[in-house]
Backbone bond lengths (Angstrom), bond angles and torsions (degrees), N, CA, C in turn:
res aa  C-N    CA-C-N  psi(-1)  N-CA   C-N-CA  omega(-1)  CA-C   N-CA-C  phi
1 X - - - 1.450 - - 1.517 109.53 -
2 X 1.367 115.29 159.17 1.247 128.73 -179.79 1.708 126.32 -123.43
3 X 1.629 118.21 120.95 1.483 135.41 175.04 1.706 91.05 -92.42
4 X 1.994 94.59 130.04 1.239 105.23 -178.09 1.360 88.70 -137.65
5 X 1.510 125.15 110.57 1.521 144.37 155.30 1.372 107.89 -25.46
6 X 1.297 126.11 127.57 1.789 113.03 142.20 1.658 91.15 65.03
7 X 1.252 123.44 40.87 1.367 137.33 175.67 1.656 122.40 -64.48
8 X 1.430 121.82 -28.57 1.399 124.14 -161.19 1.646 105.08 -90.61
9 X 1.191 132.65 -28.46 1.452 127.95 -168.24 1.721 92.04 -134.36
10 X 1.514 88.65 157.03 1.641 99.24 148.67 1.624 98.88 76.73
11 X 1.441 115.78 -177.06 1.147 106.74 171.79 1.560 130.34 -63.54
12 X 1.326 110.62 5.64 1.753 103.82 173.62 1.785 105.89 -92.99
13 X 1.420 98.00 2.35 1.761 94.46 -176.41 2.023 90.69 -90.24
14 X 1.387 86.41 -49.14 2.172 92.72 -172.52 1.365 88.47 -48.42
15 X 1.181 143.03 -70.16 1.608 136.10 -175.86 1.099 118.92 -22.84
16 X 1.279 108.85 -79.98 1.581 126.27 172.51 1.512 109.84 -29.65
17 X 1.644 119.45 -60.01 1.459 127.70 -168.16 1.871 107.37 -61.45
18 X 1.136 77.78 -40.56 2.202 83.23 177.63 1.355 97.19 -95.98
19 X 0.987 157.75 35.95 1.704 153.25 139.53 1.617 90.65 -101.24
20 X 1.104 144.37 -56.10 1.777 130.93 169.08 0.952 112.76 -60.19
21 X 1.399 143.97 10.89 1.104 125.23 178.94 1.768 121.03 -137.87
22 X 1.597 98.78 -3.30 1.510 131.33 143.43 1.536 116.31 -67.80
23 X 1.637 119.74 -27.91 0.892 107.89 160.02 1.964 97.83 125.80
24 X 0.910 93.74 -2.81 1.562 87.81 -175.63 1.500 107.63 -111.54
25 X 1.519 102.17 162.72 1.699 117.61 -174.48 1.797 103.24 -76.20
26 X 1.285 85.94 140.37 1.454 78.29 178.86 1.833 105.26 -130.68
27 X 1.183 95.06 159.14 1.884 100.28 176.83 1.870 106.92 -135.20
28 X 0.775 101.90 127.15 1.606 110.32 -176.40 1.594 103.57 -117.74
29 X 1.314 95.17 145.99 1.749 100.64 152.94 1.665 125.63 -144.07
30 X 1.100 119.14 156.11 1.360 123.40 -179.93 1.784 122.61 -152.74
31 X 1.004 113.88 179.58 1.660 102.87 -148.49 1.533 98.25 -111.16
32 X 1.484 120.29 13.56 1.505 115.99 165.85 1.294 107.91 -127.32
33 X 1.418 130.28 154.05 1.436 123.85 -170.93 1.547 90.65 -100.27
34 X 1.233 142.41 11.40 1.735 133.53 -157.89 2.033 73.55 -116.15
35 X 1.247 122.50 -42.24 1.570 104.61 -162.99 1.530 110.22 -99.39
36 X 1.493 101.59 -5.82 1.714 116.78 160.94 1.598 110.31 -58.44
37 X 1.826 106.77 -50.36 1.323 105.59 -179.93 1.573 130.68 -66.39
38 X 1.480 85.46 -52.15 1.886 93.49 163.32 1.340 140.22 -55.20
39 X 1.998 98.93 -10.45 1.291 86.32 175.87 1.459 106.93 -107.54
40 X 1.135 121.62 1.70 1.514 129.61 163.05 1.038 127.27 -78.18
41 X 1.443 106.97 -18.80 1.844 125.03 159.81 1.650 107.52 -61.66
42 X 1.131 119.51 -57.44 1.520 133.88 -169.94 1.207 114.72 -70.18
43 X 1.691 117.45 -22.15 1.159 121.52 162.25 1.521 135.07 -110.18
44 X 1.229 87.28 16.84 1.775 118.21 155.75 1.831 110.38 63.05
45 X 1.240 92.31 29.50 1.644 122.26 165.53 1.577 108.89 35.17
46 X 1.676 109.34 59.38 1.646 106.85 -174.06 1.914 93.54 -73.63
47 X 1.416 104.86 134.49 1.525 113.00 178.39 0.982 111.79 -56.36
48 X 1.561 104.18 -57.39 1.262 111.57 -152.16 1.940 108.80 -91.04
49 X 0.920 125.23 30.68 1.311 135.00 -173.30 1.734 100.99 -169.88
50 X 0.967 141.13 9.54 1.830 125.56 158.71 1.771 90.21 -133.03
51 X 1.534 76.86 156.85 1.475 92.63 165.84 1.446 97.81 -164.09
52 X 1.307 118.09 172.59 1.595 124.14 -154.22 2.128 109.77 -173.85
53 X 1.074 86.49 165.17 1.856 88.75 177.62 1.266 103.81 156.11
54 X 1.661 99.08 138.52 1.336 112.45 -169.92 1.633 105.87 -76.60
55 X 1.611 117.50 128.43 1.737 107.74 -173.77 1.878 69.38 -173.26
56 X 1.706 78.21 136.18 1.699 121.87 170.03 1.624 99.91 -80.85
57 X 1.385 105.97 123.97 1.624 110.63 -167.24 2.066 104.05 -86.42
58 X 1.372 96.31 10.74 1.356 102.92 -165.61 1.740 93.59 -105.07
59 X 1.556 140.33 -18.28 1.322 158.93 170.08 1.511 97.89 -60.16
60 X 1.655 125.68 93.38 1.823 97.33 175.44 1.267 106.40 -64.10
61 X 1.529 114.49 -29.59 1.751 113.29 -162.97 1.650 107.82 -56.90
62 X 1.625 104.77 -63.31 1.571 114.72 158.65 1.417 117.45 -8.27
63 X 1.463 112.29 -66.74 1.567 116.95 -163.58 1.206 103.79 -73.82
64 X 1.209 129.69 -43.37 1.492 133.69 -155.97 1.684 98.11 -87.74
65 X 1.546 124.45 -23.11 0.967 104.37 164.97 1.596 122.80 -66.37
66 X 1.526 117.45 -56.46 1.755 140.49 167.49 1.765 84.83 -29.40
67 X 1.573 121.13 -48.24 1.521 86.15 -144.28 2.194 92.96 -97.88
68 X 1.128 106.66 8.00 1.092 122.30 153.60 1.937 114.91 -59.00
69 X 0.972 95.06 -76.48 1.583 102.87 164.43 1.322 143.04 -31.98
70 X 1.330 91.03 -65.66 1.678 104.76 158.98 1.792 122.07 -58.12
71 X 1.322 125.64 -33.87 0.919 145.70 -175.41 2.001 98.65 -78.20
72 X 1.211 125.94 -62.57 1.594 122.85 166.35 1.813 111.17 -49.65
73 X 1.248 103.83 -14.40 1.510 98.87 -174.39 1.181 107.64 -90.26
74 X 1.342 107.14 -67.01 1.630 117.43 177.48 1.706 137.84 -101.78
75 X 1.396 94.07 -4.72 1.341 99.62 -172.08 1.747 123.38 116.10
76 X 1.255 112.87 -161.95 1.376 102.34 179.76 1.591 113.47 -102.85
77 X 1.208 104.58 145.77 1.860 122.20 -170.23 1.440 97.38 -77.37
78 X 1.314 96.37 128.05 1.797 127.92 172.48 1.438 118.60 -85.25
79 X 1.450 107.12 -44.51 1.383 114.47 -154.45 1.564 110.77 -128.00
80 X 1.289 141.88 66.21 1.598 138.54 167.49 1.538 108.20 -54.76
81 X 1.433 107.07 130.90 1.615 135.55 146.84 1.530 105.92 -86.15
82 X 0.611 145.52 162.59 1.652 166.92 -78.45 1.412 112.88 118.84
83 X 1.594 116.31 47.39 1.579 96.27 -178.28 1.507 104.81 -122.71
84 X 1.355 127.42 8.55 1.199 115.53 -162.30 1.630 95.13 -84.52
85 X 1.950 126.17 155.54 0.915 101.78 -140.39 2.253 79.87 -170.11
86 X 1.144 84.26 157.25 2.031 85.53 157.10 1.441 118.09 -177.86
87 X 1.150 111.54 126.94 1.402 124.12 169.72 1.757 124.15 -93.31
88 X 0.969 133.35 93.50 1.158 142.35 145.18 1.712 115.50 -7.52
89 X 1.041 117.16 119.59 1.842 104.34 167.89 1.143 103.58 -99.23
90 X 1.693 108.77 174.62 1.750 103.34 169.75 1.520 122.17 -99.34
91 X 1.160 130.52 142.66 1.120 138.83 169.33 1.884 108.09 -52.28
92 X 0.918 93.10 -65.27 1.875 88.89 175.29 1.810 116.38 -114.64
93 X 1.030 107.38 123.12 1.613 110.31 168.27 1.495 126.16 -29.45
94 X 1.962 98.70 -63.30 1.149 128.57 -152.15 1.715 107.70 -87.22
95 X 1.640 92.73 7.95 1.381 109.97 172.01 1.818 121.85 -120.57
96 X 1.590 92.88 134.63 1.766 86.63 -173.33 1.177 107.62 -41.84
97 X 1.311 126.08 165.87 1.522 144.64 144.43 1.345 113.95 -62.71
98 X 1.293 131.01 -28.94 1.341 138.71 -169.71 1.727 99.11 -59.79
99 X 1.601 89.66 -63.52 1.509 104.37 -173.22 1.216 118.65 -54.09
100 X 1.344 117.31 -58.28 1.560 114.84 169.60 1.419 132.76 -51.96
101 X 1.112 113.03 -10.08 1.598 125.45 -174.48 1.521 110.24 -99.58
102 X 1.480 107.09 101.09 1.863 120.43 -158.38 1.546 91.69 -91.08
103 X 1.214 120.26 161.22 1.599 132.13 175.62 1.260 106.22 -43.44
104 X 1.452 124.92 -55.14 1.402 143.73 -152.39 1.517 101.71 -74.26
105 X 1.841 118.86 -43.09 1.218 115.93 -175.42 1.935 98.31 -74.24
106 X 1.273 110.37 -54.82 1.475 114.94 164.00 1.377 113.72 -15.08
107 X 1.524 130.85 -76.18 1.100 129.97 -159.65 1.611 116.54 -76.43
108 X 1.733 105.06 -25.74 1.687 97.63 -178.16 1.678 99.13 -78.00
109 X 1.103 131.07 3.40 1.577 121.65 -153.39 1.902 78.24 -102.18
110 X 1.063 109.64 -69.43 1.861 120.63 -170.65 1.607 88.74 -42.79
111 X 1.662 130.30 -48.25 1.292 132.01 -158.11 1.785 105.44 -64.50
112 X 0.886 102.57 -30.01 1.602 117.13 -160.18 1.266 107.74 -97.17
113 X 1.703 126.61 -52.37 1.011 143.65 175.40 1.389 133.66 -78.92
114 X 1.392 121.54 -30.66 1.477 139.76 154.48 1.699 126.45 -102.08
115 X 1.109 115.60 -51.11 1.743 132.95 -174.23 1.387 90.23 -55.53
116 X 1.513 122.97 -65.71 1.504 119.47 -158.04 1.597 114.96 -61.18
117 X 1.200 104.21 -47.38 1.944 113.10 175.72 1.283 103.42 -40.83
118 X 1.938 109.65 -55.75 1.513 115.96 -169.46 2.033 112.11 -53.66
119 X 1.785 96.41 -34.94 1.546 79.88 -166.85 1.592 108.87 -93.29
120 X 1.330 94.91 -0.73 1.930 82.46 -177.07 1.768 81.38 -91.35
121 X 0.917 139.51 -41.39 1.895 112.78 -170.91 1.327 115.89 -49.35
122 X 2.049 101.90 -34.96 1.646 87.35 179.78 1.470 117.69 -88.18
123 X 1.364 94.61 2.74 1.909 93.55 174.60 1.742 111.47 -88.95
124 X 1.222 116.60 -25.82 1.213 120.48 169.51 1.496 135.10 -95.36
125 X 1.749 114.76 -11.62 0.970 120.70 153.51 1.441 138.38 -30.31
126 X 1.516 101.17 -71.94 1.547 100.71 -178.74 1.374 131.14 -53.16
127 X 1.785 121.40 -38.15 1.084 138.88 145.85 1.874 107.39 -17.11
128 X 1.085 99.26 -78.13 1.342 117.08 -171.32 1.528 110.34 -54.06
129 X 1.199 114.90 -45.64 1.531 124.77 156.12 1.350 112.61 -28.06
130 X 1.389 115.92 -84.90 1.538 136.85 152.56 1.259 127.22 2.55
131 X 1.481 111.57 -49.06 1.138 145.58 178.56 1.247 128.01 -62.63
132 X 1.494 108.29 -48.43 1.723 141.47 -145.47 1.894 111.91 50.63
133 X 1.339 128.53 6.21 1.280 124.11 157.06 1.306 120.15 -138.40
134 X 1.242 110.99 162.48 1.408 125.57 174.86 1.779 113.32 -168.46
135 X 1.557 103.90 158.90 1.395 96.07 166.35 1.420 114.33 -141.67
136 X 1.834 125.21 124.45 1.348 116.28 -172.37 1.533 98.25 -117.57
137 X 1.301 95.71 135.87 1.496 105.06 175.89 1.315 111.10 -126.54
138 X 1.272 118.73 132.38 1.565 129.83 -166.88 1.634 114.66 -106.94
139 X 0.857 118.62 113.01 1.832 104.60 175.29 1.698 115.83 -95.44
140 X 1.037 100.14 109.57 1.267 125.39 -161.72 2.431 95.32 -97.09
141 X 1.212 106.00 -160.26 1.350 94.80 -178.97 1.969 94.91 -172.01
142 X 1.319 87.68 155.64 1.743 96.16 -174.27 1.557 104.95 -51.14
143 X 1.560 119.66 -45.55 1.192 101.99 177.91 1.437 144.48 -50.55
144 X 1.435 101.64 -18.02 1.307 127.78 172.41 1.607 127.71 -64.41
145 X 1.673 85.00 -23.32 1.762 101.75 -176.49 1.702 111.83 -104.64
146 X 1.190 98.20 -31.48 1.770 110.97 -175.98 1.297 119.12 -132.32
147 X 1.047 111.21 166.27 1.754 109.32 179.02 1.381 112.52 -48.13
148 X 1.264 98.92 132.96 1.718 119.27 -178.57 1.882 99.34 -60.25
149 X 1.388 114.05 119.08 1.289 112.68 164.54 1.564 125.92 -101.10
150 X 1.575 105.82 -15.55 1.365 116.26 -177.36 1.504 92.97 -152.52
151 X 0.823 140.75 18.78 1.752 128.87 168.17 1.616 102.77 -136.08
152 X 1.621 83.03 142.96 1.816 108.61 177.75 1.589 104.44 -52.05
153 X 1.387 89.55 172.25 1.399 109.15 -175.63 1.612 98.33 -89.81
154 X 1.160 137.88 -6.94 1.276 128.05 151.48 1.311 122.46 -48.25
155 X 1.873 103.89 -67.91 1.583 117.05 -170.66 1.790 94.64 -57.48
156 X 1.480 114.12 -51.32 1.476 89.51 -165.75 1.124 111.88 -57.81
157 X 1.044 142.77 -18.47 1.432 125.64 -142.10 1.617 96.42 -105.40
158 X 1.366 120.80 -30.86 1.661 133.21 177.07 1.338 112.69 -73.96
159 X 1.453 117.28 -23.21 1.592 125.78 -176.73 2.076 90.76 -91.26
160 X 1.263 102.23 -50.48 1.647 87.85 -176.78 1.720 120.98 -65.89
161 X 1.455 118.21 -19.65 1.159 123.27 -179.59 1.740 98.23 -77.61
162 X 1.293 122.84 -24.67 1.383 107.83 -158.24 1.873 87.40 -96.81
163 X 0.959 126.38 -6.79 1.559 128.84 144.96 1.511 124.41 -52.03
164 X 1.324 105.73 -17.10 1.706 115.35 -168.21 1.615 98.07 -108.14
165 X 1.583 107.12 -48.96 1.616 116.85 172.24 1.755 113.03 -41.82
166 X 1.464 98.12 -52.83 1.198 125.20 168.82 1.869 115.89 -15.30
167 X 1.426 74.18 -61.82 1.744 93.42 -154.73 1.850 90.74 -90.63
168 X 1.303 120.34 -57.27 1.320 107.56 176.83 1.892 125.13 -61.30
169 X 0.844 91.79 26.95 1.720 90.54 -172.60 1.426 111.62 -119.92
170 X 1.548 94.74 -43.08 2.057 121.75 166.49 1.560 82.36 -51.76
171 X 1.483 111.74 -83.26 2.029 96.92 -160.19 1.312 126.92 -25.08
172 X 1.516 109.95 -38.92 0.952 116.34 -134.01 1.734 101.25 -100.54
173 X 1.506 119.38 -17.40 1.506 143.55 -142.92 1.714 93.60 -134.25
174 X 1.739 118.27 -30.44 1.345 101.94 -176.60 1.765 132.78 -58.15
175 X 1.843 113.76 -29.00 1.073 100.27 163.50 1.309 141.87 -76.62
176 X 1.461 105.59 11.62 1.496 101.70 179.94 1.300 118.57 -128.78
177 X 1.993 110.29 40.42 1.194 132.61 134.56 2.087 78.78 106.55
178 X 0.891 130.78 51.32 1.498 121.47 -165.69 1.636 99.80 -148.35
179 X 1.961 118.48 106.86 1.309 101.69 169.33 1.512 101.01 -111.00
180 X 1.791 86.67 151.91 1.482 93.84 156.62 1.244 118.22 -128.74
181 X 1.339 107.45 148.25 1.539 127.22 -170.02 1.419 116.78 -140.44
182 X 1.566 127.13 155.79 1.289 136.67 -156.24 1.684 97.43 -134.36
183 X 1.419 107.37 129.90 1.569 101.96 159.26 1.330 100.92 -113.91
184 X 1.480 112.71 152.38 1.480 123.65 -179.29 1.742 109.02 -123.75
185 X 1.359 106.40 95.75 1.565 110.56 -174.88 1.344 97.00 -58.67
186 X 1.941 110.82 171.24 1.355 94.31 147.66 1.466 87.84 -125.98
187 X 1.574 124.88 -129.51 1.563 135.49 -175.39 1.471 94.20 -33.80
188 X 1.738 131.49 112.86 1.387 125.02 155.32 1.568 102.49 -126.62
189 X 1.407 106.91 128.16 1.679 118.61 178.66 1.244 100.09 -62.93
190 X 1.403 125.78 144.20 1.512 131.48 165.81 1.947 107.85 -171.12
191 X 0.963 102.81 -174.62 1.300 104.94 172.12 1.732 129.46 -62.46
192 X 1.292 103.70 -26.92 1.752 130.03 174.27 1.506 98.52 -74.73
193 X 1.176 129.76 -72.60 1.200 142.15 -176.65 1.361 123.69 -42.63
194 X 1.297 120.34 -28.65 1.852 139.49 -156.73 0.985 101.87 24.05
195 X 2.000 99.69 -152.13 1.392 98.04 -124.69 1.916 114.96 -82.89
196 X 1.211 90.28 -171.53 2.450 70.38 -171.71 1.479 96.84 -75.25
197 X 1.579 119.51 -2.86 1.397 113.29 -152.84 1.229 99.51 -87.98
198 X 1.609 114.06 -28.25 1.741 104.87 -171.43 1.201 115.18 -59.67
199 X 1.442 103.86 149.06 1.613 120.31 -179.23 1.515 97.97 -41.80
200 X 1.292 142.30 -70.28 1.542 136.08 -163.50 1.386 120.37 -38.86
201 X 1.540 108.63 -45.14 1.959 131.48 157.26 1.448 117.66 -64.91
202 X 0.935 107.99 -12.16 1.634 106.51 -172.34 1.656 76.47 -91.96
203 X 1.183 112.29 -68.60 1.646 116.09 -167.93 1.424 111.22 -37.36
204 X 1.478 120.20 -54.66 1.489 133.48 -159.88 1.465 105.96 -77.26
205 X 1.366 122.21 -16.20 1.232 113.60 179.39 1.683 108.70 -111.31
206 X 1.459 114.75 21.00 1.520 93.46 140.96 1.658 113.24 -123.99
207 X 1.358 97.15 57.20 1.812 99.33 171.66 1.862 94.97 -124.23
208 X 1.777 117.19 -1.92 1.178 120.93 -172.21 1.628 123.02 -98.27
209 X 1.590 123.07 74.55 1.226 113.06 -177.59 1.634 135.66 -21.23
210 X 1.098 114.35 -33.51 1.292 121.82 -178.34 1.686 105.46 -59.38
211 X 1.495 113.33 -49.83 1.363 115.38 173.01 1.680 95.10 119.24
212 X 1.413 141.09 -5.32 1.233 120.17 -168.18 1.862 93.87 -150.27
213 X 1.150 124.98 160.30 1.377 133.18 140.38 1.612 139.18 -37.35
214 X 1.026 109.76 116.78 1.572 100.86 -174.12 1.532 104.46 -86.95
215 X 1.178 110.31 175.56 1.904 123.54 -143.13 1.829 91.35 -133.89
216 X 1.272 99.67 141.87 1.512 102.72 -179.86 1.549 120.39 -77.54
217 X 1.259 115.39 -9.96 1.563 103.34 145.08 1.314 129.46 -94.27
218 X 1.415 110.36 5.28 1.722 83.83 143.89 1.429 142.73 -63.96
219 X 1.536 87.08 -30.94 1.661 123.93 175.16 1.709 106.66 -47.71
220 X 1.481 101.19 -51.64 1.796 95.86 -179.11 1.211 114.74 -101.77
221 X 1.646 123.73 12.69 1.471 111.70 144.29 1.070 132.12 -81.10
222 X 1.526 134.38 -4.72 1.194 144.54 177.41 2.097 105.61 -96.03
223 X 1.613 88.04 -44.91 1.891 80.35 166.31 1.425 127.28 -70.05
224 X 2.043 104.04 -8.37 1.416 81.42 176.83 1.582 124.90 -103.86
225 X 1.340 91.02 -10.54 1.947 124.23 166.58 1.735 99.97 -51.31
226 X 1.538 111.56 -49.39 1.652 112.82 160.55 1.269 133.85 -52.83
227 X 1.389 106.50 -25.77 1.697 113.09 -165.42 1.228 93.75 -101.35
228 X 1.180 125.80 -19.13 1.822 127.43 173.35 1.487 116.26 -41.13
229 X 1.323 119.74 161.26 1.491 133.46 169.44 1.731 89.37 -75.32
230 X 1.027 111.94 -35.67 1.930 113.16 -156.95 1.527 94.09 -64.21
231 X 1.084 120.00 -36.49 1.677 125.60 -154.50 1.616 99.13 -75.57
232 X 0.778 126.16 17.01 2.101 131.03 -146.21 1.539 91.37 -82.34
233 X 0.634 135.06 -12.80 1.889 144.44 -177.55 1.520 121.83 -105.65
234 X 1.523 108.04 1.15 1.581 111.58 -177.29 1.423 83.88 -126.85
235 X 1.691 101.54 127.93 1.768 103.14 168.24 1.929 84.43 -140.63
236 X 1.234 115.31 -173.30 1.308 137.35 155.38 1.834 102.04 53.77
237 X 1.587 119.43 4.16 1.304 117.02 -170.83 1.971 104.74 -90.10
238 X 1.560 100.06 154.46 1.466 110.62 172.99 1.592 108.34 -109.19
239 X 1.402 120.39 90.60 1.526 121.61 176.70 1.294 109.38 -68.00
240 X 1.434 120.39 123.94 1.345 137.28 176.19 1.254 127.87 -86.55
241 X 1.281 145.86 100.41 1.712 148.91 -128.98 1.637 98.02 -138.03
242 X 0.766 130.98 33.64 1.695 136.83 -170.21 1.540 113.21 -111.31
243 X 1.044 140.10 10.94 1.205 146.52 148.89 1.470 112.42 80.72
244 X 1.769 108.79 22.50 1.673 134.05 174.19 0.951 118.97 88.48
245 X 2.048 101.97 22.37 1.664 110.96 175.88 1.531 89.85 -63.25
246 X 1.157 119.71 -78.75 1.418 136.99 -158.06 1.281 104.46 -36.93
247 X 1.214 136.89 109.37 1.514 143.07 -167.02 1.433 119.19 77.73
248 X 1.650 104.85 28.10 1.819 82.53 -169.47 1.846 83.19 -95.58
């Protein structure tokens, strides 16, 4: 079975929808009960294979209870997403990001965006140990890899560390049949993102060779190509989904 972070919108919902339909149980969580419901609406609320609940991925007690739960229901978790996630916008343009970015916003962004991945791997690790498999997949983001063009120096810096998590966790998890891997979107249209028309999309899509926006199921065909038995030979890698921004 499969725990998918930040599950109800965006690419942790496309995940979720292609992990049910590969065939596996899935459990999601997210931090509003109105986008908990809607996304269990959209995914046509199979009982006996979804499950869901509103829990702040930043609560260890929270998680460890949910993953308590899920675990009496179905058994032990195979497959972690890592996508739940938040970006901050800026209040003024014509103002650094540096400046605007207060300790307090600083620390919930790293808390949410790095801390949480770190404590559910070590809460789900050993299990997986136990096991001899597992699969963790991290969603990481272009900013993380290249100069920040539209995200704070928070998100970059929590998306590039979870590039480092990334890689130290694979070492550390590969002999006991367990990969982990990171995809790093870059520009993906979704509901978070709006519309292609806003000035920020108008902007971001001419730094994108391909010529267009990528779509959040592309996003969960590549996480689910990860969560595969087939994938058993890729651990510690950062898949790049940016449409040949990333290195152009």
């Amino acid at each position: 079975m499969a725990l998918v972070t930040g599950g109800a919108r965006g690419i942790g919902l496309e995940i979720a929808r292609r992990l049910l339909f590969d065939g596996y149980r899935v459990a999601f969580v997210a931090t509003r009960t109105e986008h908990v419901e809607r996304a269990l609406d959209i995914l046509g609320r199979p009982k006996d294979r979804l499950y869901a609940e509103k829990i702040d991925v930043t609560q260890d007690n929270d998680v460890g209870g949910f993953v308590d739960r899920i675990r009496a229901r179905w058994g032990e978790i195979a497959i972690l997403v890592n996508n739940a996630g938040i970006s901050p916008k800026r209040s003024d343009q014509d103002v650094s990001w540096l400046s605007q970015t207060s300790p307090e916003e600083w620390a919930r962004v790293i808390d949410v965006n790095l801390t949480a991945p770190f404590v559910l791997i070590r809460l789900l690790a050993p299990t997986m140990i136990a096991e001899g498999y597992g699969r963790i997949i991290n969603i990481g983001s272009l900013a993380g890899r290249a100069m920040p063009m539209i995200a704070g120096p928070h998100y970059a810096a929590s998306k590039a560390g979870l590039v480092g998590l990334t890689r130290a966790a694979a070492r550390d998890l590969a002999p006991h049949g367990i990969t982990v891997n990171c995809i790093a979107p870059g520009r993906i249209l979704s509901d978070l993102t709006g519309s292609p028309e806003a000035a920020v999309n108008r902007s971001a899509l001419g730094r994108i060779p391909i010529g267009r926006f990528g779509t959040a199921e592309e996003v969960a065909h590549v996480a689910a190509f990860l969560a595969s038995p087939i994938a058993s030979f890729i651990t510690g890698a950062t898949i790049d989904i940016t449409g040949g921004e990333f290195g152009a």
